[in-house]
C-alpha positions in Angstrom: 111.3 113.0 124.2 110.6 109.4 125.6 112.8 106.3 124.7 111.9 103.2 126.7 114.6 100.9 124.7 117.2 100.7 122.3 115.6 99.4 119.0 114.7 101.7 116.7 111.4 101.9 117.5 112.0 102.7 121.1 111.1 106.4 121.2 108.6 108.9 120.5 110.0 110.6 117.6 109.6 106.8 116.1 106.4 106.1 117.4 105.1 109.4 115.7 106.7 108.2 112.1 105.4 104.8 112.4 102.1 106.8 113.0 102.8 109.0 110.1 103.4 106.0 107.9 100.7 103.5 108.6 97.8 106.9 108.6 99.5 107.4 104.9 99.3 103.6 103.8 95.8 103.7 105.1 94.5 106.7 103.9 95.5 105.6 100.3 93.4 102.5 100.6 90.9 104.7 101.5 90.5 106.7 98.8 90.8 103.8 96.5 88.6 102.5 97.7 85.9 105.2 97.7 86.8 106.3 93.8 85.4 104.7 90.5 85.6 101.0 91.4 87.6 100.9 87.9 90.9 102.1 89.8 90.7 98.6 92.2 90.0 96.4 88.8 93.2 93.4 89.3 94.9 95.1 86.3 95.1 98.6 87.7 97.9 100.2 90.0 95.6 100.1 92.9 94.2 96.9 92.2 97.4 95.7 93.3 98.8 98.4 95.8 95.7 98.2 98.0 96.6 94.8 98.8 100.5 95.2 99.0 99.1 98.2 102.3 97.2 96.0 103.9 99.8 93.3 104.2 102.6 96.3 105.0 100.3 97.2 107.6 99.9 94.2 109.1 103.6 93.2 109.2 104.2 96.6 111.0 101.1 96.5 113.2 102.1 92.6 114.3 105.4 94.0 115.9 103.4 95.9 118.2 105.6 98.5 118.1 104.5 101.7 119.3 102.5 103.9 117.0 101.3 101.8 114.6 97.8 102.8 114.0 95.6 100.1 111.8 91.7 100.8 110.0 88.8 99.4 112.8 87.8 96.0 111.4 84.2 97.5 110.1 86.3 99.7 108.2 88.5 96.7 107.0 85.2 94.3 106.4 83.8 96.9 103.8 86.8 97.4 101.8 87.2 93.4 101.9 83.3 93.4 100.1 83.9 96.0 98.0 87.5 95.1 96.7 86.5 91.1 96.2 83.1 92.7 94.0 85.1 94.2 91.8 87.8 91.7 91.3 85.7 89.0 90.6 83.4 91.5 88.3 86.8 92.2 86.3 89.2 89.0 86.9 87.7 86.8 84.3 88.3 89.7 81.8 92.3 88.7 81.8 91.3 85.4 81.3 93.7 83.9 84.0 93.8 80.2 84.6 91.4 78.5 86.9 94.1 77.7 89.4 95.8 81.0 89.5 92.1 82.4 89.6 91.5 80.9 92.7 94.7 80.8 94.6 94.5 84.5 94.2 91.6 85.2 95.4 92.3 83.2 98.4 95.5 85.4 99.3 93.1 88.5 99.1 90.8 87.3 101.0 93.7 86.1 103.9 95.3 89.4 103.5 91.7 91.0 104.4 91.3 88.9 107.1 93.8 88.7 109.0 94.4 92.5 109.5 90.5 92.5 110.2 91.6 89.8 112.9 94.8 91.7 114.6 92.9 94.8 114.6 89.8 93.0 116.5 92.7 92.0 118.7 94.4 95.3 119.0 90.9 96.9 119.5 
């Protein structure tokens, strides 16, 4: 076993679970994402969790810690156009305010982006 520190993400037995643990959060966006577009809609478990990964992962990947693995930004672009299709297809369905609308969308669209960003940067 290799430790080059003494954080806890210093050694390979850590590098290999933060590997574990960023391939799980990714593949569940991933199947989300390829499933009936109904289980992304804003109201639905995923249509909330995909977004709550992508940020986890980039938190995690931004620490550069050893191990973290993140999607490659083509990957990243066409859940950002599928995911933002169906959310404004279904949004105006809950009827939320126009302000709330929009802010929203703006945090998705940053949360796409800027793992598409450190993962061009990573790359």
């Amino acid at each position: 076993m290799g430790t080059w520190g003494s954080g806890n993400f210093d050694d390979d037995t850590a590098a290999d679970h933060l590997s574990d643990l960023t391939n799980r959060l990714i593949a569940e966006v991933a199947e989300a994402m390829s499933g009936d577009p109904a289980g992304i809609e804003p109201d639905d478990y995923w249509g909330v969790a995909v977004p709550c990964n992508l940020e986890l992962l980039h938190l995690v990947a931004r620490q550069n810690y050893v191990g973290a693995v993140l999607p490659d930004p083509a990957t990243i672009a066409a859940w950002k156009t599928r995911f933002l299709a169906v959310w404004d297809g279904s949004i105006d369905g809950l009827e939320p305010g126009p302000e709330h609308r929009a802010q929203r969308r703006e945090v998705l669209v940053r949360t796409f982006d800027q793992l598409a960003e450190l993962a061009i940067s990573k790359s």
